[in-house]
KEDREN-891938 format. One record per residue (C-alpha): x negated, y negated, z negated; residue number from 0. Coordinates in steps of 0.1 Angstrom, whole numbers, padded with zeros to 4 digits. Layout:
KEDREN-891938
+-------+-------+-------+-----+
:  east : north :    up : num :
+-------+-------+-------+-----+
:     X :     Y :     Z : NUM :
...
+-------+-------+-------+-----+
end
This chain:
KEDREN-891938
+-------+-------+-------+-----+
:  east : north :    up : num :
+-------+-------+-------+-----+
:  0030 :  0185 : -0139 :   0 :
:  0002 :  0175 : -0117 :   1 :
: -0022 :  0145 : -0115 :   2 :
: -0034 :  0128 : -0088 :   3 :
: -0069 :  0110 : -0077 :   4 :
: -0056 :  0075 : -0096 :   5 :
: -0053 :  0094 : -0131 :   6 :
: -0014 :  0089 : -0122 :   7 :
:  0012 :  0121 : -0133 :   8 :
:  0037 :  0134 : -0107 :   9 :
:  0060 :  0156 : -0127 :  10 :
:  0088 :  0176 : -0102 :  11 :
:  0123 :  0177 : -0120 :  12 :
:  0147 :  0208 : -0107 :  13 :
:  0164 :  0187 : -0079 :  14 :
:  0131 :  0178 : -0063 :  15 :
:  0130 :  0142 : -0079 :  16 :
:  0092 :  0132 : -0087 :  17 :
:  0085 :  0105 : -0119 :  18 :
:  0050 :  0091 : -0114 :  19 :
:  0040 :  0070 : -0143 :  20 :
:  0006 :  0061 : -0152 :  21 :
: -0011 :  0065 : -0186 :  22 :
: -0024 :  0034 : -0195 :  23 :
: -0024 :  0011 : -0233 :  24 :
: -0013 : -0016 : -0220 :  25 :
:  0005 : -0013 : -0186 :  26 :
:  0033 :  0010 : -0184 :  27 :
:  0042 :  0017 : -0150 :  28 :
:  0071 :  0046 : -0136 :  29 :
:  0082 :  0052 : -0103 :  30 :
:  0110 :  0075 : -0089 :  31 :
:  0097 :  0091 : -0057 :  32 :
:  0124 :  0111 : -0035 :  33 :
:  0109 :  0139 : -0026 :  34 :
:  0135 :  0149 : -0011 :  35 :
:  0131 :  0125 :  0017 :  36 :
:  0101 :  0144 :  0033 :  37 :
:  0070 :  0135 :  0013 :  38 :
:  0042 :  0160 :  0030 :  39 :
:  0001 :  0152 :  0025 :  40 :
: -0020 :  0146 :  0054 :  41 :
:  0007 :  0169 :  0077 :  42 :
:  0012 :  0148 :  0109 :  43 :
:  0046 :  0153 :  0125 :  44 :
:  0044 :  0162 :  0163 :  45 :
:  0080 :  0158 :  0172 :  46 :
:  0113 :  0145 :  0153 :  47 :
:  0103 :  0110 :  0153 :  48 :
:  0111 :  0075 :  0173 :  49 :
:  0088 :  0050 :  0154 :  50 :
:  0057 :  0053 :  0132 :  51 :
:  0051 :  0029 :  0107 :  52 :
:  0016 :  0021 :  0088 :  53 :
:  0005 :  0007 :  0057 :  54 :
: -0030 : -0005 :  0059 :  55 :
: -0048 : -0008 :  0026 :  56 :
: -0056 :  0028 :  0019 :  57 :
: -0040 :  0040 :  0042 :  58 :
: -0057 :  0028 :  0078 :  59 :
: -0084 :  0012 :  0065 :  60 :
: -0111 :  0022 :  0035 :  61 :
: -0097 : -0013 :  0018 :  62 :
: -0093 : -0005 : -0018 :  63 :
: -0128 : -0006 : -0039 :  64 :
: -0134 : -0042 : -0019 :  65 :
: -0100 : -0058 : -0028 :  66 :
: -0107 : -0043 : -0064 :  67 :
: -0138 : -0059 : -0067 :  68 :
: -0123 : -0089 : -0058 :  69 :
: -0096 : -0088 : -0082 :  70 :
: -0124 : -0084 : -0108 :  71 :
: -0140 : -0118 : -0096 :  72 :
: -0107 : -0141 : -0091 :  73 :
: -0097 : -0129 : -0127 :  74 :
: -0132 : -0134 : -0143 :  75 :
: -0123 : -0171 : -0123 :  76 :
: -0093 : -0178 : -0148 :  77 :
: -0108 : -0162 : -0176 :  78 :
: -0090 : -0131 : -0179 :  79 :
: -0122 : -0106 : -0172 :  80 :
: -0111 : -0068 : -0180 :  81 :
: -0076 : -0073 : -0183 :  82 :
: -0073 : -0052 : -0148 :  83 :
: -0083 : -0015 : -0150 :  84 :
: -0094 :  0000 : -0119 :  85 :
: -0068 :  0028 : -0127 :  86 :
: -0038 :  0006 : -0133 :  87 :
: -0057 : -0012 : -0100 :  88 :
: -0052 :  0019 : -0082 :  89 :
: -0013 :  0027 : -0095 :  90 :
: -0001 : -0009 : -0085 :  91 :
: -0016 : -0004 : -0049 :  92 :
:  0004 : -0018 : -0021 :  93 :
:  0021 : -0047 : -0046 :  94 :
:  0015 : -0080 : -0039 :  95 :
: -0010 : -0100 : -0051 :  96 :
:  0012 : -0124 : -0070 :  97 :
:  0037 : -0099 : -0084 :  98 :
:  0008 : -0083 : -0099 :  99 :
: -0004 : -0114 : -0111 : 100 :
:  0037 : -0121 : -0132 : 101 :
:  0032 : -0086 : -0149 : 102 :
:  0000 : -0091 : -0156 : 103 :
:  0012 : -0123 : -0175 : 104 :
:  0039 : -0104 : -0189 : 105 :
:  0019 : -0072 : -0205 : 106 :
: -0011 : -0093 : -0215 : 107 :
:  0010 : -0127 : -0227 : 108 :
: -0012 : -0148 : -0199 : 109 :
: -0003 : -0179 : -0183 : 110 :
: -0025 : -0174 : -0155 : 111 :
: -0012 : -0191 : -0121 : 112 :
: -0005 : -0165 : -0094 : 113 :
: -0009 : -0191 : -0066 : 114 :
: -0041 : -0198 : -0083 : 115 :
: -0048 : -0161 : -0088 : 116 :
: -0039 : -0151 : -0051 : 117 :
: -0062 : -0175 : -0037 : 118 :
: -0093 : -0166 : -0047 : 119 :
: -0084 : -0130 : -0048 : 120 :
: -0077 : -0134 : -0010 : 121 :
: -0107 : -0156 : -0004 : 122 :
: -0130 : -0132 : -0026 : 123 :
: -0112 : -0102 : -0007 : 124 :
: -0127 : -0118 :  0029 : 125 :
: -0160 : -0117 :  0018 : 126 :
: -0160 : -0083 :  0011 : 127 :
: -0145 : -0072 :  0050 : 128 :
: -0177 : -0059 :  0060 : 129 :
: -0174 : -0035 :  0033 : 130 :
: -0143 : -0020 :  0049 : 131 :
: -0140 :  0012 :  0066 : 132 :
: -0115 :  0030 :  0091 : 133 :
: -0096 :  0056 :  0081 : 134 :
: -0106 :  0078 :  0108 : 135 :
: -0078 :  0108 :  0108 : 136 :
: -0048 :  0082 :  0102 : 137 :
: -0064 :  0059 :  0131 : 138 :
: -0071 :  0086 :  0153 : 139 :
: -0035 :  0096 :  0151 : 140 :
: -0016 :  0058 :  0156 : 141 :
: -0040 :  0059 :  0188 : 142 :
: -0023 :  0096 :  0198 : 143 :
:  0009 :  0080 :  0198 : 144 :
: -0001 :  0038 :  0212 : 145 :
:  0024 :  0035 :  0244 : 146 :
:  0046 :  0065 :  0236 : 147 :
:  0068 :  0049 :  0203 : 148 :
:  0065 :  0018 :  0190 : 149 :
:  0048 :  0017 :  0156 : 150 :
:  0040 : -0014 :  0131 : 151 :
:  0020 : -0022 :  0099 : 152 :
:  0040 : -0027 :  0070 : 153 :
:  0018 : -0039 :  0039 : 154 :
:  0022 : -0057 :  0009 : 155 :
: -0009 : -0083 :  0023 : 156 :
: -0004 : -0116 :  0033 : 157 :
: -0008 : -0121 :  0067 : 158 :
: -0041 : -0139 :  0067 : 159 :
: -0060 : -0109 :  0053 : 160 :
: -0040 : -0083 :  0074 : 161 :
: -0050 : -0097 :  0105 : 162 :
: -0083 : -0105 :  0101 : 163 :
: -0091 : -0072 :  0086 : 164 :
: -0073 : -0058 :  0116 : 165 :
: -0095 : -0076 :  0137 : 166 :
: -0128 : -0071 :  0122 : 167 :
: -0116 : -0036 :  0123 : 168 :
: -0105 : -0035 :  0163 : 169 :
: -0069 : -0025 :  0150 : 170 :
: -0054 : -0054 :  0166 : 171 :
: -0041 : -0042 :  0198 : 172 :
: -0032 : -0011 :  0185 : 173 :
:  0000 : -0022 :  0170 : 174 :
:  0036 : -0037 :  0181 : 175 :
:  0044 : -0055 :  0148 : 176 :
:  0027 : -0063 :  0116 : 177 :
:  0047 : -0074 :  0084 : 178 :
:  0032 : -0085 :  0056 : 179 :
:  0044 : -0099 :  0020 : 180 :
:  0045 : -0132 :  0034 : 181 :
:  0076 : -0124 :  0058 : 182 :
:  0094 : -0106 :  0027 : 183 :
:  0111 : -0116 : -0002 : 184 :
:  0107 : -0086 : -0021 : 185 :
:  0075 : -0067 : -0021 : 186 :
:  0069 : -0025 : -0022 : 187 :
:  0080 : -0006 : -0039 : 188 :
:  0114 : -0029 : -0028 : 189 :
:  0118 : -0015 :  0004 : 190 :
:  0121 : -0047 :  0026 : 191 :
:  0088 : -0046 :  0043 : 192 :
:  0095 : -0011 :  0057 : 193 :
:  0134 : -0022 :  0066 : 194 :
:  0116 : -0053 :  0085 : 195 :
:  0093 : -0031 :  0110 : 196 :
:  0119 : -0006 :  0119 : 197 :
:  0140 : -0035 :  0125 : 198 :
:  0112 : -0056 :  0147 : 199 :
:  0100 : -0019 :  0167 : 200 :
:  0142 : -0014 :  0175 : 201 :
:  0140 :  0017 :  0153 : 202 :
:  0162 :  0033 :  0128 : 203 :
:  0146 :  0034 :  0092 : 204 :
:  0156 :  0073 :  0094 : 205 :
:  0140 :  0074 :  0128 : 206 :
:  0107 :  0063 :  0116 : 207 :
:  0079 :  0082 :  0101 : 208 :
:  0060 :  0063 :  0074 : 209 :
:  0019 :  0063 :  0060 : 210 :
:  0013 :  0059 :  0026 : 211 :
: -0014 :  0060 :  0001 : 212 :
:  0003 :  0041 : -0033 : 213 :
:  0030 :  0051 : -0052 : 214 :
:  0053 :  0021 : -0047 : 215 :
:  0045 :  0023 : -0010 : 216 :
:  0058 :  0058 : -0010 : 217 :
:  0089 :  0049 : -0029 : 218 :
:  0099 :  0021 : -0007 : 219 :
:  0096 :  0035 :  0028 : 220 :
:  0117 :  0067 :  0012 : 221 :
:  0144 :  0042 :  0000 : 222 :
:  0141 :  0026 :  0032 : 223 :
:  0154 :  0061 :  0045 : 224 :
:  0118 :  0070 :  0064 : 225 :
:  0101 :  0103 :  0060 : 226 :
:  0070 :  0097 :  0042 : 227 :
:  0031 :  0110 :  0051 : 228 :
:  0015 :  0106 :  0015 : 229 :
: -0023 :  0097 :  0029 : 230 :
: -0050 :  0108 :  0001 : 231 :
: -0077 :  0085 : -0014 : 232 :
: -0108 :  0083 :  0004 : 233 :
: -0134 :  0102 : -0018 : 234 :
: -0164 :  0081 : -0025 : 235 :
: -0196 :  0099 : -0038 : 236 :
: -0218 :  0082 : -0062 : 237 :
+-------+-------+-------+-----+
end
């Protein structure tokens, strides 16, 4: 049993089989995470590859403590202040907004709109960009590879906020496709959006080699049959 930098618990079973679930009172969250499909920390492959696809909350951008505060100030909107601990904040990353929003509802017994919710999370979220940073190492290494195999974003964003934090970050040109929550019906840790960009690069899912930061970003790019570069949290010293 180990723990990771979310206050999440990865405990390995004998045929290499990972359940993370995070300790929380209220929301009870478990994810099955393959190992076995090549989960390695920080260790960029060289060779054995055709395709690279990126999240980019966490993952290629410094993202996460701005689109939490911003969750805090769309649900202090609706009324619902506290009811979204930076932990469970941190377990659920890569989810969309508004699938958050129906198990929030469904753990707390709120009726809060997730159209409503998404909104002004998005909106709060935008007024935060200049608080967003580059990862440098992930970055640094999509720019290794720009011209030699196609890579894409895959991120569990709508589109608006995907592209103009890859603007305001110079990502734009840096990658072939970007798929967001909005061109999926199923969000992570479903593993549509990571099916969708080896399909739009011309890449076999198996082919590909996926970034990850969040747990049920992990386990959908392993379901979608990618090998998996687990990306650490940025520390941040207070």
């Amino acid at each position: 049993m180990r723990t990771n930098d979310s206050g999440a618990e990865i405990a390995l079973n004998s045929g290499g089989v990972a359940n993370l679930f995070h300790k929380s009172a209220n929301i009870s969250l478990k994810y099955r995470i393959l190992f076995g499909t090549c989960v390695s920390a920080m260790d960029f492959p060289t060779d054995g590859f055709e395709g690279l696809v990126f999240d980019l909350d966490g993952t290629l951008v410094d993202s996460m403590p701005a689109h939490f505060e911003a969750w805090c100030e769309a649900l202090s909107q609706v009324g619902a202040d506290g009811v979204f601990g930076e932990d469970v904040f941190y377990a659920m990353g890569g989810r969309p907004t508004k699938d958050i929003v129906v198990q929030l509802n469904e753990e707390y017994g709120l009726k809060l709109d997730p159209d409503t919710v998404a909104f002004a999370k998005k909106k709060a979220f935008l007024e935060r960009l200049d608080q967003v940073t580059l990862n440098e190492e992930v970055v640094e290494y999509a720019k290794t590879w720009r011209g030699k195999v196609p890579m894409a974003i895959a991120t569990g964003g709508s589109r608006l906020v995907a592209e103009k934090t890859l603007q305001v970050l110079g990502l734009s040109d840096l990658f072939d496709e970007v798929v967001t929550a909005d061109d999926v019906t199923n969000g992570k840790p479903d593993p549509e959006v990571f099916l969708q960009a080896a399909e739009r690069i011309g890449i076999e899912p198996t082919k590909c080699v996926a970034f990850e930061d969040a747990a049920p970003g992990i386990m959908a790019a392993q379901l979608a049959g990618m090998q998996v570069v687990a990306v650490p949290a940025p520390m941040h010293l207070v």
